[in-house]
C-alpha positions in Angstrom: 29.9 -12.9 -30.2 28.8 -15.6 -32.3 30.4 -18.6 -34.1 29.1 -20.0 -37.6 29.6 -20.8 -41.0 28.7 -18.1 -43.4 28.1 -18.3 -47.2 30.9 -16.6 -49.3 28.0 -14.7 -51.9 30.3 -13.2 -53.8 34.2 -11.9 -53.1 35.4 -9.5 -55.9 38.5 -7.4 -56.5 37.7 -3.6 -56.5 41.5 -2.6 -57.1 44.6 -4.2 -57.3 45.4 -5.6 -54.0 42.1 -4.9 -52.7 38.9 -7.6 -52.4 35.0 -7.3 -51.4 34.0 -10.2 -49.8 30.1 -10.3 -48.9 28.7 -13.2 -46.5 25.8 -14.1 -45.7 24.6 -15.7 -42.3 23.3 -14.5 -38.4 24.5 -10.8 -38.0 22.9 -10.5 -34.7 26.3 -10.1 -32.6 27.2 -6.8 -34.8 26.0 -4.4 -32.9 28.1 -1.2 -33.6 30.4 0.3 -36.8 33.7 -1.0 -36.1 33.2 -4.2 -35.1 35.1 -7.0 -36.7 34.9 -10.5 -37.4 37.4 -13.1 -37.2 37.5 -15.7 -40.3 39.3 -19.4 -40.0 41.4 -20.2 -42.9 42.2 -23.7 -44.3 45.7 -24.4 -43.0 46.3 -21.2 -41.3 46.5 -22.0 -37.1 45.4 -18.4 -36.5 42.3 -17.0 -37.5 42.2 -13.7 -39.6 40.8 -10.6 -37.9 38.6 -8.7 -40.3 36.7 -5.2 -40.0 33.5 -5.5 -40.8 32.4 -2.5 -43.8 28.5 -2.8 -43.3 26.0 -5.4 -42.7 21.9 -5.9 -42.5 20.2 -8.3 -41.3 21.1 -11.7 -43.3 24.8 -10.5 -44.7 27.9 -8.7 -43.9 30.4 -7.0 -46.1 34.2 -7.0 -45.6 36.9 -5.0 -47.4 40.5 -6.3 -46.8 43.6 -5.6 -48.5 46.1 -8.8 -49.3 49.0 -8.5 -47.5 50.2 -11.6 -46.6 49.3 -15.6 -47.4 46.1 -15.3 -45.1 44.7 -12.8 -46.7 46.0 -14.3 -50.1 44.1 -17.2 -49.5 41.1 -15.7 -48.3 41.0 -13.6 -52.4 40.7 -17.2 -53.2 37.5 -18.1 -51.8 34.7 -18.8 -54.3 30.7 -18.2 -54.4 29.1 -20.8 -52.8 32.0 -21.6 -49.9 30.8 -21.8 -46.3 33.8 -20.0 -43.7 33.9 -20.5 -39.9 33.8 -16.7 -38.4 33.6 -15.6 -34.8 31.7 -12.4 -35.8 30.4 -9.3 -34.0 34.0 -9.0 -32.0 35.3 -6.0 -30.3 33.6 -2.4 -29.0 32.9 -0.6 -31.8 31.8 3.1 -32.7 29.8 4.9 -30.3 27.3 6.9 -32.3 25.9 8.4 -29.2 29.1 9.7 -27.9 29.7 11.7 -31.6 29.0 15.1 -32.3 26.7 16.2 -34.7 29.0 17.3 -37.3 31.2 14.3 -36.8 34.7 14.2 -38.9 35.0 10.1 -40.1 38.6 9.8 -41.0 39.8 6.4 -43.2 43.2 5.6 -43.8 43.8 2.8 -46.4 42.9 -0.2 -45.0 41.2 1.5 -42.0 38.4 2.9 -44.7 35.8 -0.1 -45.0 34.7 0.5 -41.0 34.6 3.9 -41.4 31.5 3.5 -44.4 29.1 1.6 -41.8 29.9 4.1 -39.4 28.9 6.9 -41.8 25.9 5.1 -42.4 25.3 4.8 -38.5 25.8 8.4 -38.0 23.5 9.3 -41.0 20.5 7.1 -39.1 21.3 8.8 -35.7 20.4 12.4 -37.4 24.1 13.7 -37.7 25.6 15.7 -40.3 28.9 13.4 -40.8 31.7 14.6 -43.2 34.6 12.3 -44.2 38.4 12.2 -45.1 40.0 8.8 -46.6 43.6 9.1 -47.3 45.9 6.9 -49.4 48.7 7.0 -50.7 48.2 7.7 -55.1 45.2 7.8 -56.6 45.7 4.4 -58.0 45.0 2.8 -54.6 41.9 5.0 -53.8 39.1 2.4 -52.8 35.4 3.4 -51.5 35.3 7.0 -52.5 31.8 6.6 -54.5 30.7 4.7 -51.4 30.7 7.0 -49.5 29.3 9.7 -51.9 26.6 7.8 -52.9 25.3 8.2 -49.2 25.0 12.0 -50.2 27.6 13.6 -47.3 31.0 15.8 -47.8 34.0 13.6 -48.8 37.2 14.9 -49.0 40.2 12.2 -50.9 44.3 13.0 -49.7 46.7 11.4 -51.6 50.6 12.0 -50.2 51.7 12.0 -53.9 49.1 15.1 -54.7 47.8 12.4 -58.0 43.9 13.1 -56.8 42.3 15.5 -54.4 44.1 17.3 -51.7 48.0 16.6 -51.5 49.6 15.6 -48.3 47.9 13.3 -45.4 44.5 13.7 -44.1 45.8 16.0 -41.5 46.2 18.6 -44.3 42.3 18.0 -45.0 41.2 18.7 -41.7 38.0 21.2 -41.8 37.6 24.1 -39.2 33.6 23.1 -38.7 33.7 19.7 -36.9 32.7 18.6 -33.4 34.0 15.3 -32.9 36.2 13.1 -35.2 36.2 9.4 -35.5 39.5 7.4 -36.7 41.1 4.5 -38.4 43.7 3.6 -40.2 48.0 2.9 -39.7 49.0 3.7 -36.5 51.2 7.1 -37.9 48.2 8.9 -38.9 46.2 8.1 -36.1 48.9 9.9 -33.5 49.3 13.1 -36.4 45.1 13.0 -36.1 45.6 13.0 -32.0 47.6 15.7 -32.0 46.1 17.7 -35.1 42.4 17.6 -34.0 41.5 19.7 -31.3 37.8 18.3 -30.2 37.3 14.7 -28.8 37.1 11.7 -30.7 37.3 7.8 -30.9 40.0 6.5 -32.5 40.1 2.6 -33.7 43.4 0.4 -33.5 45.0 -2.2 -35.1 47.1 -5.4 -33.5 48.2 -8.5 -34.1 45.2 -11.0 -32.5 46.2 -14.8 -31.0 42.1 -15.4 -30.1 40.0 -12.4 -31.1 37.5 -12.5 -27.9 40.3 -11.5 -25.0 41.4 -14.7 -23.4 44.9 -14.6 -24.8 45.7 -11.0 -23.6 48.3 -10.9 -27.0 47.0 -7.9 -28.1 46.9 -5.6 -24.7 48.4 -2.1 -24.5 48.2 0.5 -22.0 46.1 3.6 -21.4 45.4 6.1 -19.0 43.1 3.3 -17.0 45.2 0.4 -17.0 45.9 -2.4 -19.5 42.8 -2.7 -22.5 42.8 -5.4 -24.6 42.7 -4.0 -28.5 40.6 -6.7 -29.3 37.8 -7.0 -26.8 38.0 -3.5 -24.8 39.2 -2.0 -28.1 39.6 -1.8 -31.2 38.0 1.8 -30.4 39.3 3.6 -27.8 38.6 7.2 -26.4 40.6 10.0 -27.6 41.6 10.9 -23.5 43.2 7.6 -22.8 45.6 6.5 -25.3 49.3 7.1 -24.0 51.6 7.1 -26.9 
């Protein structure tokens, strides 16, 4: 983990609702797909705990939905502005525990980490595939993205308006090894109980520090207590309890 201020280098809207937000500054704590960053706010007490899409060596790129006054304010922040993050938080994506025709499965606003672990998979030698799933087509956000990077992607939409109709469980192929996950908590336990290999699955929680001192954000698996965001936010298939 590290703590810094990072250069907002641009932060765009790619649909209603939705905003890119690309920083530049020391990406040396990301060290798996799924990680996430946590950004201070200007008159917020807590901080805001973001996935982190994809990064390099000088920059990161984030893709959040606004849902609330945080995140609000944070669709406000202009070229040029310098944010406090606590970046390269949590246990990401395993690559090496994936099969080689991994399933990546995005739901909504669980998509974005789900594009640097395609990426990830792609420079490991696997054959990845992937599933996003929204709710209408008018909310559909980092199809191309993942296209552009040249591996099978398959769109759901519940209300049928673009690509298959229903949830990503209704997409499921019959040649995968291993599935990856992330997205509402709903479709995450349909996903568990649909898909019949192994797989890491990635969770979201409400977050006091981020780093695992406050133990806010703990739940329970088949090994004891895990905290979502320092043990998590990926845990194993085999020990989630429900």
């Amino acid at each position: 983990m590290t703590q810094g201020l990072y250069r907002v280098e641009y932060n765009r809207q790619l649909i209603p609702g939705v905003w890119e937000l690309c920083l530049s500054g020391d990406t040396a704590a990301v060290t798996a797909p799924g990680q996430f960053c946590n950004i201070r706010l200007e008159g917020f007490f807590l901080r805001r705990p973001l996935s982190i899409c994809d990064w390099d060596a000088q920059s990161l790129t984030l893709i959040y939905k606004v849902v609330g006054r945080g995140t609000a304010a944070l669709s406000a922040v202009e070229p040029g502005q310098d944010l406090d993050l606590l970046c390269g938080l949590g246990n990401g994506f395993d690559v090496s525990k994936c099969g080689r025709r991994t399933l990546v499965i995005g739901g909504g606003a669980g998509t974005p980490p789900m594009y640097g672990l395609a990426k990830a998979l792609l420079a490991a030698g696997k054959a990845p595939a992937a599933i996003l799933g929204f709710n209408k087509k008018e909310e559909i956000f980092c199809e191309e993205k993942f296209r552009a990077l040249g591996i099978p992607t398959t769109v759901a939409t519940v209300d049928g308006s673009c690509g298959v109709k229903g949830f990503v469980t209704d997409a499921l192929p019959a040649d995968y090894d291993y599935f990856c996950a992330c997205g509402p908590l709903p479709m995450l336990r349909a996903v568990y109980d649909a898909a019949p290999t192994s797989g890491l699955l990635s969770f979201e929680e409400r977050m006091g520090c981020g780093f695992g001192a406050c133990m806010g954000c703990s739940c329970r698996t088949k090994y004891g207590h895990k905290r979502i965001c320092k043990d998590g936010p990926v845990l194993e298939k085999e020990e989630i309890i429900w």
